[in-house]
C-alpha positions in Angstrom: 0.0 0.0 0.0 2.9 2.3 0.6 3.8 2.0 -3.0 0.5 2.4 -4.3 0.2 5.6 -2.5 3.9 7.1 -2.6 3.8 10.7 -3.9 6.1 9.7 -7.1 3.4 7.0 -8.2 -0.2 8.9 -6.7 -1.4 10.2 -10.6 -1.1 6.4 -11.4 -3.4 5.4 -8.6 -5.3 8.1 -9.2 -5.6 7.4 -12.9 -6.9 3.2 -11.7 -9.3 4.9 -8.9 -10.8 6.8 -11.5 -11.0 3.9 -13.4 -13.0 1.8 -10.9 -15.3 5.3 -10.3 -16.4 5.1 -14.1 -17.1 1.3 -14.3 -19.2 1.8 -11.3 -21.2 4.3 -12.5 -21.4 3.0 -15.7 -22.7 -0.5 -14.3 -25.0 1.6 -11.9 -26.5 2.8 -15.5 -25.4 6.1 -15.1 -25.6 7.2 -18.1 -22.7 8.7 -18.4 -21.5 7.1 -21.9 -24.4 9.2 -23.7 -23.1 11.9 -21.8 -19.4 11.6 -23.0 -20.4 10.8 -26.5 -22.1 14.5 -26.7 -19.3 15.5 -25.8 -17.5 15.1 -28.9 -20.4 15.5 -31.5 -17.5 15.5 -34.5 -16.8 12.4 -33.6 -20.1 10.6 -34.0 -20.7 8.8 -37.7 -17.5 8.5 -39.8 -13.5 10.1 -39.5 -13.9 13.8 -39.6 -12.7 15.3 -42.5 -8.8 16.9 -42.6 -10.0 20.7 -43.5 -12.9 21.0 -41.1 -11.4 19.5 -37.9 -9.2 20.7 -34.8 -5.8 18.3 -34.4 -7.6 16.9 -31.4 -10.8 15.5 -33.1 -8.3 14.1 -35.8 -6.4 12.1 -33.4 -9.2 11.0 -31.3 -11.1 9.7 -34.2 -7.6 7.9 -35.5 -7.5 6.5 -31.7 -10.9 5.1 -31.9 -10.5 2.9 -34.6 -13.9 0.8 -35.4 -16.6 3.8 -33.4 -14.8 2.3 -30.3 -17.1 4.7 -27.9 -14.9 7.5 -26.0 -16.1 6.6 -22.3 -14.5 3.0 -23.2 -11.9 4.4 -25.0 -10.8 6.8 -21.9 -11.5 3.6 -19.5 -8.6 1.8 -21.4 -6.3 5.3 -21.5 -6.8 5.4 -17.3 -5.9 1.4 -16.9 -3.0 1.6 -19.2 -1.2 5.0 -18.2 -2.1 4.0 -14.0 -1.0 0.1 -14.5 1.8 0.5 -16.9 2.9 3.8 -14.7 3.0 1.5 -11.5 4.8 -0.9 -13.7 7.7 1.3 -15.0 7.7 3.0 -11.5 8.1 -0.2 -9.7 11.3 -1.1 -12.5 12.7 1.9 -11.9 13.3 1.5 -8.2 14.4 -1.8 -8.4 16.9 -1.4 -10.8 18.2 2.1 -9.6 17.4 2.3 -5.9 14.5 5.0 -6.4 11.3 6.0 -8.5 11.0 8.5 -11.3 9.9 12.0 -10.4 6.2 12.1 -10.4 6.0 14.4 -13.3 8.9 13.2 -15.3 7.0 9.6 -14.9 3.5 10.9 -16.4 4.7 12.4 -18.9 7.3 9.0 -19.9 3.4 7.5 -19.7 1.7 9.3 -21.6 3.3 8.5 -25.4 4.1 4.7 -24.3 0.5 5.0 -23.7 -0.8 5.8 -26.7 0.1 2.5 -28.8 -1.5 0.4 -26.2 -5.0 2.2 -26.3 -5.1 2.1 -30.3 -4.4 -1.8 -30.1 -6.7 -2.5 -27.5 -9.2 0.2 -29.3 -9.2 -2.0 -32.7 -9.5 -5.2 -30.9 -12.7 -4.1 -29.2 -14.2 -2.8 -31.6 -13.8 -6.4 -33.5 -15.4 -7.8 -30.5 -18.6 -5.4 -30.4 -21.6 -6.2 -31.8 -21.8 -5.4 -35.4 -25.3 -2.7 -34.6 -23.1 -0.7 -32.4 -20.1 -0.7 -34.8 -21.8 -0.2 -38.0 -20.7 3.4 -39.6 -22.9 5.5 -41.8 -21.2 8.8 -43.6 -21.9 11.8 -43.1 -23.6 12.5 -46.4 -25.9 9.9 -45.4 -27.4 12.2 -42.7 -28.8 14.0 -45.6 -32.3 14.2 -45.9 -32.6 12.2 -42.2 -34.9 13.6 -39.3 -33.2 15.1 -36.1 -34.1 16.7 -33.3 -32.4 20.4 -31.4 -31.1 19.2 -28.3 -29.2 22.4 -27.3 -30.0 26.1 -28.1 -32.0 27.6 -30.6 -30.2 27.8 -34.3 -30.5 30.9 -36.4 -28.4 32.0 -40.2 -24.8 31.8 -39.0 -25.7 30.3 -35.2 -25.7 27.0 -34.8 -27.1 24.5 -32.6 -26.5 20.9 -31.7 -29.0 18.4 -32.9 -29.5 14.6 -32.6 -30.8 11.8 -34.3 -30.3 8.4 -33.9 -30.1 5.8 -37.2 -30.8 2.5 -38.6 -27.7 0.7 -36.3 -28.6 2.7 -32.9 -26.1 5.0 -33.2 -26.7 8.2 -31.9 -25.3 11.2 -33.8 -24.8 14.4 -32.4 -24.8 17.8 -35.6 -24.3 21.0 -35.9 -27.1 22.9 -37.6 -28.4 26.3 -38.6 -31.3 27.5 -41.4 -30.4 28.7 -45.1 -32.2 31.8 -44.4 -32.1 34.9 -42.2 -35.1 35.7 -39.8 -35.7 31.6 -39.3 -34.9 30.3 -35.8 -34.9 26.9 -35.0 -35.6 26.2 -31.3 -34.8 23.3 -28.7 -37.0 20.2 -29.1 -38.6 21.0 -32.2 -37.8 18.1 -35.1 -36.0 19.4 -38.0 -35.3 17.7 -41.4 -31.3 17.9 -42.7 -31.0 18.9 -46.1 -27.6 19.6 -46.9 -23.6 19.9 -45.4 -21.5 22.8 -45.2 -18.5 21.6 -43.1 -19.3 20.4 -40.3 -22.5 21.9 -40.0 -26.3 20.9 -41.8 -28.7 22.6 -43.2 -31.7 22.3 -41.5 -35.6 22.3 -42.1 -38.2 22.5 -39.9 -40.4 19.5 -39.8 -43.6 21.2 -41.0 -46.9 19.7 -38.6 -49.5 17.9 -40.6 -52.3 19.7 -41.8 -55.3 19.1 -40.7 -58.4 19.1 -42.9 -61.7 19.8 -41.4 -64.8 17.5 -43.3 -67.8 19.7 -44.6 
């Protein structure tokens, strides 16, 4: 216990603590996946595209290899850097007498890391069921029904939307009106209609009419 809780190796434990925290509440059904995922609304349907995402999105997506969902993916990161960080700690003081510095060790972690979480991301995702791994594009969002979830969207304001497609997999959009003077508002069901970047062009659902009988 004195190891695990040594100040040179504490942001490992940490990192395994948090760990158990997520399963737990995960298992407890939380809901704190569907959470995470909206997060990261780029990153839900296919790669993002090179000219209309940040670095990070672009490396997340590469890390996630298969739709390999972020709360898993960041479950592996936590038991890789806190386990292999114990692991290099515990090397270093055998062979030279005394750990890394705590800092100098997180930051050894972090690249070796990296490698670890892509393998283990590709091999779950081989392992998940084929519904929850299936990929649509993003030009296949076109013409689909979604539904504001945050803020109202207006001409050169947009909101986040969601819809959820033929594989269960919730997708979370960007999307504004074509023309000045419409607004868009929270809950109402709008229909995409075409893809400027990352963000949609959206409709709003018109209600049905309703005919009165002479």
């Amino acid at each position: 216990m004195d190891f695990l809780f040594a100040a040179p190796n504490i942001v490992f434990t940490v990192s395994l603590g948090v760990l158990a925290l997520l399963l737990v509440l995960e298992f407890a059904g939380s809901g704190l996946s569907d959470v995470v995922e909206g997060l990261f609304p780029d990153l839900n349907g296919d790669a993002p595209d090179a000219d209309d995402a940040s670095l990070p999105s672009q490396f997340l997506s590469w890390l996630r290899s298969g739709r390999v969902p972020m709360l898993m993916l960041f479950a592996v990161f936590l038991g890789v850097f806190g386990a292999g960080g114990l692991l290099l700690q515990n090397a270093v003081t055998t062979l030279f007498g005394a750990p890394l510095n705590a800092a100098l060790a997180a930051v050894t972690m972090l690249p070796l890391s990296v490698p670890f979480v892509k393998m283990a991301a590709a091999l779950l995702a081989r392992m998940m069921p084929r519904d929850e791994t299936a990929v649509i594009s993003r030009e296949d969002l076109i013409g689909r029904i979604a539904i504001i979830v945050t803020g109202h969207a207006r001409k050169g304001f947009p909101a986040q939307a969601k819809l959820r497609d033929e594989f269960r997999t919730t997708h979370y959009v960007m999307v504004e009106p074509d023309e000045e003077g419409i607004e868009l508002r929270q809950g109402e069901e709008i229909a995409l209609m075409a893809r400027r970047g990352v963000v949609y062009v959206a409709k709003r659902v018109a209600p049905p009419q309703i005919t009165h009988q002479p």
